[in-house]
Backbone as a ProteinNet text record, in pm:
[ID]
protein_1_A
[PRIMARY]
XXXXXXXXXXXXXXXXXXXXXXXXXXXXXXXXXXXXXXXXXXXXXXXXXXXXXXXXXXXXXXXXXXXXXXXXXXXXXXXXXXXXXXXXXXXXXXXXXXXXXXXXXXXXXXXXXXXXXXXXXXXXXXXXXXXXXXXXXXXXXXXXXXXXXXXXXXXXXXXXXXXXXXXXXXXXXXXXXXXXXXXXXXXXXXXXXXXXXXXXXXXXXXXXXXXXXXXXXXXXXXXXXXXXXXXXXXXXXXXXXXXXXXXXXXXXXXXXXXXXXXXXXXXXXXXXXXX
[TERTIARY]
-79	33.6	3.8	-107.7	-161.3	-161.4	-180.5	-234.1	-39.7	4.7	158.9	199.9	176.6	241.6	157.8	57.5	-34.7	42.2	98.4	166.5	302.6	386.9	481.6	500.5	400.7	392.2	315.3	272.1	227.2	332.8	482.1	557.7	639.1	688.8	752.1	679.3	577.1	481	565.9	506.7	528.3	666.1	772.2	953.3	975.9	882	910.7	879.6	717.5	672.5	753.3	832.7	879	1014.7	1104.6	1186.1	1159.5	1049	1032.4	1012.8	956.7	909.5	1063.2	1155.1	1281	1356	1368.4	1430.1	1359.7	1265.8	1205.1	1286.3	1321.3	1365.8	1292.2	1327.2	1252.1	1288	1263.9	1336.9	1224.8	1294.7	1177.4	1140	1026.5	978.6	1038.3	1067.8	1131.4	1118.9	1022.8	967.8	1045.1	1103.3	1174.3	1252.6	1253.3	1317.3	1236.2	1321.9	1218.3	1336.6	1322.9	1446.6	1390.2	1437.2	1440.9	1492.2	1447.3	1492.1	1448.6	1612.1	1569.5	1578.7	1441.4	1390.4	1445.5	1517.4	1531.8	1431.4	1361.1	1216.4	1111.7	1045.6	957.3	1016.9	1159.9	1240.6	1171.3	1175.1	1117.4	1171.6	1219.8	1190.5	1140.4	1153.6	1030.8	1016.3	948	998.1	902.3	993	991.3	949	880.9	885.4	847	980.6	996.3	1013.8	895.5	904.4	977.4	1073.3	1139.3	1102.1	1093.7	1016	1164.9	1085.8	1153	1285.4	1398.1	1492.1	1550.1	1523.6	1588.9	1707	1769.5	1866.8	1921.6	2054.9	2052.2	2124.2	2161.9	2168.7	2121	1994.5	1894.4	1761.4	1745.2	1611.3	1469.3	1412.5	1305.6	1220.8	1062.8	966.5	950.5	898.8	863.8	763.9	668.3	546.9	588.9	513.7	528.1	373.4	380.5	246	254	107.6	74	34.3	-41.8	-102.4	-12.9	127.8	172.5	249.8	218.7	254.8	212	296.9	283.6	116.2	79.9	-83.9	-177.2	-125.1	-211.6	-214.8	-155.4	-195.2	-56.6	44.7	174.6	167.6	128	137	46.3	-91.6	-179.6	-160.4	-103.9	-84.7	68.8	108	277.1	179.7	133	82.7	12.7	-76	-129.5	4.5	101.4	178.2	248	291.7	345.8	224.3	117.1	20.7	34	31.4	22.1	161	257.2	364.1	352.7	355.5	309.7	232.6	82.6	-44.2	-23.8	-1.3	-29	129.8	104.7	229.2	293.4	278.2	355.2	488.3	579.5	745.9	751.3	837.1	889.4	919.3	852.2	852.2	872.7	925.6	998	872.4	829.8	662.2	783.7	763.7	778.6	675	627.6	559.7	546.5	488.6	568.8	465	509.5	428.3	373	271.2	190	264.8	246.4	255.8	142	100.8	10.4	-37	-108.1	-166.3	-277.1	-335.6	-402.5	-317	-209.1	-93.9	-24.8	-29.1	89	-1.7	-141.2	-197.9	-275.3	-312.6	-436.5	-298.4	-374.4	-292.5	-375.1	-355.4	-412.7	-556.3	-627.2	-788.2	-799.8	-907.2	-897.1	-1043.4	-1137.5	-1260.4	-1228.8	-1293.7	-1311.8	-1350.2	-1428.3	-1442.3	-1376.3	-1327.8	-1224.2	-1107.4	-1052.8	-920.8	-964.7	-1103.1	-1127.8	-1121.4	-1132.7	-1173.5	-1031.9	-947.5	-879.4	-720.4	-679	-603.9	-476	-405.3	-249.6	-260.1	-395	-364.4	-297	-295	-218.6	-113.6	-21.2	142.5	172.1	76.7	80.5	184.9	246.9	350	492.1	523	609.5	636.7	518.3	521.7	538.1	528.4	508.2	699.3	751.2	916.6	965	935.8	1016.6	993.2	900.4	893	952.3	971.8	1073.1	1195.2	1256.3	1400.7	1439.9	1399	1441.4	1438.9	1302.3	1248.7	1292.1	1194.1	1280.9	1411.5	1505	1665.9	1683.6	1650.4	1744.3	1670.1	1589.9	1516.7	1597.3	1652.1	1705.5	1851.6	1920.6	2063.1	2102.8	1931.2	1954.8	1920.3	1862.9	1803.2	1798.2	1815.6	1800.3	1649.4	1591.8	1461	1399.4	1303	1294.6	1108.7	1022.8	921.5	867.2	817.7	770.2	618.2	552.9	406.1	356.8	275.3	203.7	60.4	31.5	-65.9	-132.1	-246.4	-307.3	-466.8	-521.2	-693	-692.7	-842.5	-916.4	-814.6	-787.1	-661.2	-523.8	-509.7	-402.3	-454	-601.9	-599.8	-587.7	-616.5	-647.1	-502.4	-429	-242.4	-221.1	-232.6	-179	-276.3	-367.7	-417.6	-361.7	-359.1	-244.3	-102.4	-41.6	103.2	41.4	-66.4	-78.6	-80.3	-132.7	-185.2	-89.4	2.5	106.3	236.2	266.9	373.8	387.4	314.4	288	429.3	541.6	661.4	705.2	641.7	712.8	657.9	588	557.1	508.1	527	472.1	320.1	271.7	128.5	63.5	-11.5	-66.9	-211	-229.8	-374.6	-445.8	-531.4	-614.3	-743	-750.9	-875.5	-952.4	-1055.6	-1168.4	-1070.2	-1033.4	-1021.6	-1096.5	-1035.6	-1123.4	-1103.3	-1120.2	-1148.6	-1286.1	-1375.7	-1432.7	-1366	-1166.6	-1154.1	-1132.6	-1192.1	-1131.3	-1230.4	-1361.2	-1521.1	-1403.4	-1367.2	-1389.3	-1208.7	-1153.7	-1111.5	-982.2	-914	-864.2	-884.6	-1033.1	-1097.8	-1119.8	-1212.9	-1199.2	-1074.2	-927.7	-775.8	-787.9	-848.9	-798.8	-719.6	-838.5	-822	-700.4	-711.9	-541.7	-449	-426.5	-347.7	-292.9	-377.1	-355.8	-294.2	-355.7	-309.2	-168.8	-83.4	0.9	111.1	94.1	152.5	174	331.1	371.2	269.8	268.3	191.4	266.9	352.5	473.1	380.8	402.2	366	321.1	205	147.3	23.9	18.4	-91.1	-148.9	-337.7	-372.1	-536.8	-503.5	-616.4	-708.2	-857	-979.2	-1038.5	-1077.2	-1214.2	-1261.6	-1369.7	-1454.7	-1579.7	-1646.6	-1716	-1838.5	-1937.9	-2074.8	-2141	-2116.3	-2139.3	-2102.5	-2027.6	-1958.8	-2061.9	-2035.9	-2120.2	-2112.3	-2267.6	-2280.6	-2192.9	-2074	-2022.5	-1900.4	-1843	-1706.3	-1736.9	-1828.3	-1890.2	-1866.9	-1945.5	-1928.9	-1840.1	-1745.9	-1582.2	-1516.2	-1531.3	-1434.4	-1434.4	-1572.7	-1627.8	-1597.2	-1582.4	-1545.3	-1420	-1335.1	-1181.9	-1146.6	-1196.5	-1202.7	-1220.1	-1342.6	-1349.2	-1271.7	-1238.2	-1117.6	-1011	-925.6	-853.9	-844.3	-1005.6	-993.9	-1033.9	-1073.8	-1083.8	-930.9	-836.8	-770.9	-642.7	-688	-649.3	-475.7	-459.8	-319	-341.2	-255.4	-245.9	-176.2	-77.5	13.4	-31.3	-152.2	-195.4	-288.2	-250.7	-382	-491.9	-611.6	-666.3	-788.4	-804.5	-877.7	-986.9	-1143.1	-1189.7	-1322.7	-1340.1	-1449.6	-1497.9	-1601.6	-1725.4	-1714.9	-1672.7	-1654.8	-1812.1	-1857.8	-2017	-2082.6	-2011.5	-2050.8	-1946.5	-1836.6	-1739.2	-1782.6	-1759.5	-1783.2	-1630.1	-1640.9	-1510.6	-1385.4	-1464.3	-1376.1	-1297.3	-1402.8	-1402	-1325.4	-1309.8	-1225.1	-1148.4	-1021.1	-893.4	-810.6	-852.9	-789.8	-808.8	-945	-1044.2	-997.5	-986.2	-959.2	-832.6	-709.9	-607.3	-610.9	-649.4	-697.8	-718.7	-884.1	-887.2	-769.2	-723.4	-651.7	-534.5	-498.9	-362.8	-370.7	-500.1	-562.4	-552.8	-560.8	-547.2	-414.7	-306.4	-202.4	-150.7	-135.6	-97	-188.2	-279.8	-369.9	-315.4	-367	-367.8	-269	-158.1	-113.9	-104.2	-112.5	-150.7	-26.8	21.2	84.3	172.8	259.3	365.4	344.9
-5773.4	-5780.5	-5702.5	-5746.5	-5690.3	-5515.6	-5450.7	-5300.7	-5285	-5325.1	-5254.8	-5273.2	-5365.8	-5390.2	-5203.1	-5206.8	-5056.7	-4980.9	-4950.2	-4857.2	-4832.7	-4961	-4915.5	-4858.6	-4921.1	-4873.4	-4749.7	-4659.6	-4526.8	-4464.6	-4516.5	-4426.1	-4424.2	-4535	-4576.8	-4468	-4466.5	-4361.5	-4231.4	-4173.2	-4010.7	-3994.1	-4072.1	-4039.1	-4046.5	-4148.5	-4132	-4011.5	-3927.3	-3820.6	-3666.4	-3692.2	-3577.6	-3605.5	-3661.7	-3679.8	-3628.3	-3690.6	-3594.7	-3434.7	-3411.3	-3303	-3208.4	-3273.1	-3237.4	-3184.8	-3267.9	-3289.2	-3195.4	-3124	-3056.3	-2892.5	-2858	-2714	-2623.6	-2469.4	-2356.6	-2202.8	-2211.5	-2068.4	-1945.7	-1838.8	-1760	-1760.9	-1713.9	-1703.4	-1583.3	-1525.1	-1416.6	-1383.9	-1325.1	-1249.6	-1088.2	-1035.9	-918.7	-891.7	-733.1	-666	-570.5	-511.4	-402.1	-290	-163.6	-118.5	29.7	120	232.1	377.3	443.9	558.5	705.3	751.4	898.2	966	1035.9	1162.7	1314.4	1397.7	1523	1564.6	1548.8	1634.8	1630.2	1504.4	1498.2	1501.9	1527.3	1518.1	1416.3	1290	1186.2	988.5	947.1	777.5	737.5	689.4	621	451.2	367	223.3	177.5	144.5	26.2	-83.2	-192	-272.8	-356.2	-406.1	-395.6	-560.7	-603	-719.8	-775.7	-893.3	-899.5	-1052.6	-1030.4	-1167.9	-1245.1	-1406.6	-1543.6	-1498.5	-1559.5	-1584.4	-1407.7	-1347.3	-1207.6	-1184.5	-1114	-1160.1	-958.8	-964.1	-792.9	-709.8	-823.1	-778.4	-734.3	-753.1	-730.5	-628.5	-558.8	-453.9	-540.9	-454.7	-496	-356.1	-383.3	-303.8	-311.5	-167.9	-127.2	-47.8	-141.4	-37.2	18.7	124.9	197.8	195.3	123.1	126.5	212.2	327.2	370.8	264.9	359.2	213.7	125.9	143.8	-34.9	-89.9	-5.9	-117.3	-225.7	-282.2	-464.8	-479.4	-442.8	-452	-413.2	-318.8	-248.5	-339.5	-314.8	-329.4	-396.4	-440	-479.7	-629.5	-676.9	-849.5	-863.2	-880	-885.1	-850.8	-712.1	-644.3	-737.7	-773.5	-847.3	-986.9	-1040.4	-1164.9	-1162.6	-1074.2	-1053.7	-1003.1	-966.1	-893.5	-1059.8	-1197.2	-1263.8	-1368.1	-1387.9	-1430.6	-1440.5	-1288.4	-1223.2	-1257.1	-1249.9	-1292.5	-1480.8	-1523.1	-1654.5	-1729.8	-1628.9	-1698.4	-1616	-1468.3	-1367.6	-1360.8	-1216.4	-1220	-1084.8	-1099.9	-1006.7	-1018.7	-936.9	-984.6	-946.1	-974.7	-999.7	-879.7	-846.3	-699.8	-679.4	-590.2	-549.5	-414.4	-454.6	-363.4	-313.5	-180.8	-73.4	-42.1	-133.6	-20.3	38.7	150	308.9	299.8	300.1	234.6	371.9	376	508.7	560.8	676	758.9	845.1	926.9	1041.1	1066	970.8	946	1032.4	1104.9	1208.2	1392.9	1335.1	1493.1	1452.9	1344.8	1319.6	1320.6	1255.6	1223.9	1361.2	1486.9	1562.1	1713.6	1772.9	1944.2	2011.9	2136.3	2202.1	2251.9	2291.7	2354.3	2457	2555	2603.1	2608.8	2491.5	2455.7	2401.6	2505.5	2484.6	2345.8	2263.4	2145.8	2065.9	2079	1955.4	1972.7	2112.4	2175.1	2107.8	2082.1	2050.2	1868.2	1828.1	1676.4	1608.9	1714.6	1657	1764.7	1762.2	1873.5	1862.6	1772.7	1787.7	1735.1	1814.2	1846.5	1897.4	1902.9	1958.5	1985.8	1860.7	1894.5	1754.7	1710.9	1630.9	1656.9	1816.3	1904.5	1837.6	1808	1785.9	1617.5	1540	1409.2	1365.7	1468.9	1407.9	1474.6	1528.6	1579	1475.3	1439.5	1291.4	1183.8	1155	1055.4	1112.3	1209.9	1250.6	1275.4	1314.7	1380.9	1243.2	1227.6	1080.2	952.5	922.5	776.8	720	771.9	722	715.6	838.5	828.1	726.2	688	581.2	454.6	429.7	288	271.4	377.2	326.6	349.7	400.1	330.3	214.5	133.7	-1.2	-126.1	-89.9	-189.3	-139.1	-222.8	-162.8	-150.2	-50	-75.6	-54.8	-61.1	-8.5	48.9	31.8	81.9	144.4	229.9	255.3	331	163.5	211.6	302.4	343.5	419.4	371.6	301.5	251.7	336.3	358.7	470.8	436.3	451.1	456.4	517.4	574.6	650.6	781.3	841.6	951.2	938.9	805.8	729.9	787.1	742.8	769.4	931.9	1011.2	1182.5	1169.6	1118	1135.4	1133	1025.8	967.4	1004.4	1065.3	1172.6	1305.4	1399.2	1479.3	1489.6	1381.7	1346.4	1354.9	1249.7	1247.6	1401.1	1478.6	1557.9	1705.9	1728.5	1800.6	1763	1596.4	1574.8	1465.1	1460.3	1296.5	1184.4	1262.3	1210.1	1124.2	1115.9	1087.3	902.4	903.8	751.6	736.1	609.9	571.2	521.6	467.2	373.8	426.2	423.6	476.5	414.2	355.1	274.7	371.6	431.1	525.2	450	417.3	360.6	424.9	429	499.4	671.3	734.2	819.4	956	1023.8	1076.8	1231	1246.1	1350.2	1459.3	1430.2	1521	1623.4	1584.8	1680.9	1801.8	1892.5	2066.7	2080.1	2060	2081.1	2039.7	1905.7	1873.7	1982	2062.7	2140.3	2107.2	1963.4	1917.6	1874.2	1790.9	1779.9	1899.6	2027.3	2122.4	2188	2191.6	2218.2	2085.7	2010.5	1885.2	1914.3	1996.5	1973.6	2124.3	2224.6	2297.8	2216	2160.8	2114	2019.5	1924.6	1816.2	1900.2	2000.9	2117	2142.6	2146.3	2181	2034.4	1944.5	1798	1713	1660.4	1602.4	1471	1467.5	1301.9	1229.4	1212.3	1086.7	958.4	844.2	720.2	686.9	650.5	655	525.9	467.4	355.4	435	447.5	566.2	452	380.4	294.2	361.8	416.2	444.1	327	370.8	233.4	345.3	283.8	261.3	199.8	134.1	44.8	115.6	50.4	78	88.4	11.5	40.2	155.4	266.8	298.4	415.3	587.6	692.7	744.5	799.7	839.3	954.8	1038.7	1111.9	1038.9	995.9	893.6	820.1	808.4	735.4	846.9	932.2	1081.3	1144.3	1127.8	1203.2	1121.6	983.4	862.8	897.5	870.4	884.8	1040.7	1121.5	1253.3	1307.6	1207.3	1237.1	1138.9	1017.5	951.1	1030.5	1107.7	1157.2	1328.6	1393.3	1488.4	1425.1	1279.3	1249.3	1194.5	1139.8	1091	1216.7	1310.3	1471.3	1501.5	1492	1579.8	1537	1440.6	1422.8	1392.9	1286.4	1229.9	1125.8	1116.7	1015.5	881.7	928.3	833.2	758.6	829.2	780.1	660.5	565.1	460.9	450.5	525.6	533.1	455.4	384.3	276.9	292.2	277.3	309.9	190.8	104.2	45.6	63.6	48.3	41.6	-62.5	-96.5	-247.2	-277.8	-364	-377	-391.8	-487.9	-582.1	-505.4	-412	-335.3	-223.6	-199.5	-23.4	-17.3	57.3	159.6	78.4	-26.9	-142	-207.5	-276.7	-444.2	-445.1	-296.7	-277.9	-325.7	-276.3	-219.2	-381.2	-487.8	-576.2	-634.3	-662.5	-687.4	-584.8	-484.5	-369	-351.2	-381.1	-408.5	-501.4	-603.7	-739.9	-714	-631.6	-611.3	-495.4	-422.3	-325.9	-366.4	-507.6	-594.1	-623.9	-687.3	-794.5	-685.1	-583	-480.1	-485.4	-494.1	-450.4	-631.6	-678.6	-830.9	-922.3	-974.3	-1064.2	-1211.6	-1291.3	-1416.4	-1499.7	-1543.5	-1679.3	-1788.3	-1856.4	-2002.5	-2044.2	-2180.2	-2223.7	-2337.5	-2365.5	-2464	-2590.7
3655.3	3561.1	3432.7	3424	3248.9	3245.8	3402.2	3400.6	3438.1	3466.3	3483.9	3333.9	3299.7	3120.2	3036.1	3080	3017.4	3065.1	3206.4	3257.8	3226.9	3175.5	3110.7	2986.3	2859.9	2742.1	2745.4	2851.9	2863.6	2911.9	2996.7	2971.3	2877.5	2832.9	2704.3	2584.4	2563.8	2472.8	2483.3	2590.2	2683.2	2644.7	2708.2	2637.8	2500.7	2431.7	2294.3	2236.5	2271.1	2258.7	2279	2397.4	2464	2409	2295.8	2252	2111.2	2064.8	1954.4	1926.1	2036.5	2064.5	2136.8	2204.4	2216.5	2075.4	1941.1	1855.2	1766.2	1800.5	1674.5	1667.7	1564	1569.5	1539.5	1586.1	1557	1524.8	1386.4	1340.7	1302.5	1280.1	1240	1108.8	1091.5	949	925.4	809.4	750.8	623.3	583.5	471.8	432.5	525.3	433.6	590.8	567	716.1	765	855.7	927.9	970.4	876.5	867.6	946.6	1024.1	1094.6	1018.6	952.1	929	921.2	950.9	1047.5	942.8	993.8	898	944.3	886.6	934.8	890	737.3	687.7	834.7	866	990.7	1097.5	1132.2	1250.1	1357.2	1275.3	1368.9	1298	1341.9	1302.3	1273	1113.2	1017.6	1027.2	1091.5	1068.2	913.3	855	732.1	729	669.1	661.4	547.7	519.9	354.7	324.9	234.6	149.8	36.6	78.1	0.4	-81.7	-236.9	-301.8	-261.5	-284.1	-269.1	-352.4	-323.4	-406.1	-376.1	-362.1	-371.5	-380.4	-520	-546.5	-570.8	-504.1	-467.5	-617.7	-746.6	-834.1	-931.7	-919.3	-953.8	-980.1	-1024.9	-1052.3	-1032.9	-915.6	-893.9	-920.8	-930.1	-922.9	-769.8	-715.5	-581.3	-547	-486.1	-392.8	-291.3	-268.5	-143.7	-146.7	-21	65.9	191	168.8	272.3	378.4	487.2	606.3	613.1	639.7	572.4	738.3	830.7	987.3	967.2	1050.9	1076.5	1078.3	1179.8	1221.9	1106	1026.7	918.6	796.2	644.4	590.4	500.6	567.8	509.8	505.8	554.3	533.5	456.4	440.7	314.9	157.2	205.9	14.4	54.4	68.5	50.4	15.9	47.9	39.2	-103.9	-131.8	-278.7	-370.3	-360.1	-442	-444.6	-345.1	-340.9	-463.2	-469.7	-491.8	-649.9	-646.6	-840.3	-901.5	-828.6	-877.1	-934.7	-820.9	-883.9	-928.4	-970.3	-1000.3	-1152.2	-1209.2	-1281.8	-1341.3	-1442.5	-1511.7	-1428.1	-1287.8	-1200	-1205.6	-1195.9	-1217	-994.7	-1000.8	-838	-816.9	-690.5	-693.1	-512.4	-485	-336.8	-276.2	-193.2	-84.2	27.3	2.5	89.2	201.3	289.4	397.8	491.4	477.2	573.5	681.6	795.1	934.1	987.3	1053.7	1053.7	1197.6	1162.7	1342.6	1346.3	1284.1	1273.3	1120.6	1079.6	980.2	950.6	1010.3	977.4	995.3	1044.6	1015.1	901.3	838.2	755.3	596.2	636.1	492.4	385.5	547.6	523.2	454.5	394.2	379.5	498.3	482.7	551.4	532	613	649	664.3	635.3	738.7	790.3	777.3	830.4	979	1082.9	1176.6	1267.3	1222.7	1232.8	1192.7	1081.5	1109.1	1162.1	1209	1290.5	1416.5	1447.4	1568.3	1583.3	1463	1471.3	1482.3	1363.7	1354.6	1384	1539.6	1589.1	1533	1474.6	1426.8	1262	1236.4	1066	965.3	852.8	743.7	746.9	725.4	730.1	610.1	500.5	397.2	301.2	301.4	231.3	289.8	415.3	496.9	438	455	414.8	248.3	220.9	49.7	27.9	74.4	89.2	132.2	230.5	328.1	210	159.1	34.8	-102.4	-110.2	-277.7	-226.7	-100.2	-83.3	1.2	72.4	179	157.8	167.8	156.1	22.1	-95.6	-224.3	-262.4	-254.4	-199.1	-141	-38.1	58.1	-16.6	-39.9	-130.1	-267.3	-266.8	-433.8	-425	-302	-263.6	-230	-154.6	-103	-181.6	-282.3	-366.2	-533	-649.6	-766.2	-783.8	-854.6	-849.6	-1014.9	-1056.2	-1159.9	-1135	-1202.9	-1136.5	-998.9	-1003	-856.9	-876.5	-751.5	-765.8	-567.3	-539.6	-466.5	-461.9	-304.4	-279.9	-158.6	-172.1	-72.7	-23.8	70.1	62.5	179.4	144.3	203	240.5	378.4	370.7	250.7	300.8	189.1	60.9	29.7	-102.5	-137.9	-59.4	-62.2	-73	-18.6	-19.6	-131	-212.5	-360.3	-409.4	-385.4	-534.8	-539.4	-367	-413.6	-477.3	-504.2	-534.5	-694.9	-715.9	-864.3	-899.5	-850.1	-905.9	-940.1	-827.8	-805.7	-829.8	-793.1	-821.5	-894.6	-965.2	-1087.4	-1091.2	-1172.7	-1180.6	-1013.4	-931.7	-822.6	-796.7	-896.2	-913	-1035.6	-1089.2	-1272.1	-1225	-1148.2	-1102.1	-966.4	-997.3	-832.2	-829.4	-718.6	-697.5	-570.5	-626.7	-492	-461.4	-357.3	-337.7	-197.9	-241.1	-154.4	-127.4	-213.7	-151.4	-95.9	21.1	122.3	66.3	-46.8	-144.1	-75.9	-11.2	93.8	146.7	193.6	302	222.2	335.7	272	171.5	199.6	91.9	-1	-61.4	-158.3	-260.5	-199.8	-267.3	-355.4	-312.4	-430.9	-539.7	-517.5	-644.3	-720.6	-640	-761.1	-811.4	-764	-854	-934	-922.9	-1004.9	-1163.7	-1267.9	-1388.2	-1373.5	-1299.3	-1381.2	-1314.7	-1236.3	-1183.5	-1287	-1327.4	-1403.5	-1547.8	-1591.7	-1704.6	-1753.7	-1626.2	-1583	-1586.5	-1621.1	-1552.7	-1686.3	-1736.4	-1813.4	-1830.1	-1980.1	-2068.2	-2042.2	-1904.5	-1917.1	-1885.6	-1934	-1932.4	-1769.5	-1725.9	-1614.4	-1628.3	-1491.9	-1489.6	-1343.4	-1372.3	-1196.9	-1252.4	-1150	-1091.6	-968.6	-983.1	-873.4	-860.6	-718.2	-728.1	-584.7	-512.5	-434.2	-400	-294.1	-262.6	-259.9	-343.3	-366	-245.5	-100	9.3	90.2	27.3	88.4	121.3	177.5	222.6	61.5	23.4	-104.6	-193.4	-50.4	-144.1	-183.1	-68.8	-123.3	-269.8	-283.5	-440.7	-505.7	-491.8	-595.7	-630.3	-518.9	-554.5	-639.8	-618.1	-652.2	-806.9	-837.1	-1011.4	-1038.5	-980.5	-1040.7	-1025.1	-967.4	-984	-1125.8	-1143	-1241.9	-1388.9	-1381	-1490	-1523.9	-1406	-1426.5	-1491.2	-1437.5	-1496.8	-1648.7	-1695	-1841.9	-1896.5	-1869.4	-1932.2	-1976.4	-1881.6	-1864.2	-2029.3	-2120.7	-2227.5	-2219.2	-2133.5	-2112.4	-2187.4	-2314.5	-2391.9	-2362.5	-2257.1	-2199.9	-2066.2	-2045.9	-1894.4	-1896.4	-1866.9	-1853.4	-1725.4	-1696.9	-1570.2	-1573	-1458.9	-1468.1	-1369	-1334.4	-1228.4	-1225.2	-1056.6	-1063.3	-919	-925.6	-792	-760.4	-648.5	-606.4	-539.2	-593.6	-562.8	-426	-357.7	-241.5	-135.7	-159.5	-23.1	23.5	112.5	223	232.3	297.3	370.3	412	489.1	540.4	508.1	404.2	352.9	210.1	104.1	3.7	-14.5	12.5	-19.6	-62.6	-24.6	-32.1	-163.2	-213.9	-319.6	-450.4	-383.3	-524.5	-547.1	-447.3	-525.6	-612.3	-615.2	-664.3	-804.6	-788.4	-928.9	-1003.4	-980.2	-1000.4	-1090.7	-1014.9	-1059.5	-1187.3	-1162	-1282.8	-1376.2	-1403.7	-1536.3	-1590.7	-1479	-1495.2	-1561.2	-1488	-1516.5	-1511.8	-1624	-1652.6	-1598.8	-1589.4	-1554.3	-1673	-1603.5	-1706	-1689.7	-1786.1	-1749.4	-1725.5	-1654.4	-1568.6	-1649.8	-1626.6	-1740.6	-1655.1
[MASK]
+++++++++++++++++++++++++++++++++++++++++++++++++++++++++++++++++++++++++++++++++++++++++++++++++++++++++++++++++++++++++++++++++++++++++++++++++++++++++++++++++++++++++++++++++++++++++++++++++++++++++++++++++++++++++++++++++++++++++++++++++++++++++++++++++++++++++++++++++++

């Protein structure tokens, strides 16, 4: 008697269980969109995937990153998560992450060579001219038909960062902030670094925030370029430019980019205390 009384309150259990478990609902999580657009500059489909802060309200002016690396898999949920972070930990204002999902990230980030070895390493090089057009005639266009924006920062490393140091350097005006980290200032012996200072010669004192870093772990020239694009730029006597540069102690190549936006922020929006 006593083991059928167990056997009923074990199914009595199980239906109560599988009722709750009936009654539970399930929606998606939804942090921004994932928007598709066609490029005639790259004559190819760009996917987006664009963070939108809590409350997003479309009357509104927001500040906007454009993150390189920024596919799902890459590097778009993290920097969205720190940009979500600084907003509500820091005196970050709510700000809308652009990121541009890779296809050919080494045709899109590098210019051209004409070093044999890396034509070889790297076979659908130097077309960075093509990509930095799709981001001033296209991409920014269509970002600022769909959303009000007011700032616009440029996040880059390693190729990324060789990307957004060529932009700084040639096309400054095409962002107010730019965070380069680890950039791969090596390619082409080094030869953007040496245009650095006419280049820079040549390039309006407009009001600018250009954050370096790289990881003390990292290969000894990536260190060497990092600190000597740093100091082209505090040479280059921009009164309006605020440029900021640190050796991240304990990162390599890898382990950065997450850490040094971090600190990068912290320059920009210090910590406030909490009501």
């Amino acid at each position: 008697m006593i083991k059928k009384i167990f056997i009923v309150c074990g199914i009595l259990l199980t239906f109560k269980f599988v009722s709750i478990a009936q009654t539970t609902t399930v929606k998606p999580l939804t942090i921004g969109e994932i928007r598709t657009l066609k490029s005639n500059v790259l004559k190819e489909d760009r996917t987006l995937n664009i963070y939108l802060p809590n409350g997003y309200d479309k009357t509104k002016a927001y500040p906007v990153i454009y993150l390189l690396d920024g596919s799902i898999n890459e590097d778009f949920i993290h920097v969205s998560g720190l940009v979500q972070f600084f907003n509500q930990m820091y005196a970050m204002p709510q700000t809308i992450v652009v990121g541009i999902a890779n296809i050919d990230r080494k045709r899109d980030f590098t210019f051209h060579t004409d070093l044999k070895d890396l034509q070889k390493d790297y076979p659908t090089t130097g077309h960075s001219d093509r990509f930095i057009n799709f981001l001033e005639k296209e991409l920014k266009p269509y970002v600022e038909s769909q959303f009000k924006t007011t700032d616009k920062y440029l996040f880059g490393q390693s190729l990324g960062g060789l990307l957004a140091t060529e932009i700084l350097l040639k096309k400054p005006e095409m962002f107010d902030n730019y965070f380069i980290i680890s950039p791969s200032l090596w390619w082409d012996d080094e030869s953007l670094l040496k245009q650095a200072p006419q280049l820079l010669a040549k390039s309006a004192d407009a009001k600018k925030f250009v954050y370096v870093s790289v990881g003390k772990e990292e290969h000894p020239v990536m260190v060497k370029d990092a600190a000597s694009l740093y100091d082209v730029l505090k040479q280059a006597g921009k009164k309006n430019w605020t440029v900021e540069y640190k050796v991240m102690e304990t990162d390599n190549h890898a382990t950065i980019l997450h850490r040094s936006l971090y600190d990068g922020l912290v320059k920009l929006f210090p910590y406030k205390e909490q009501k």
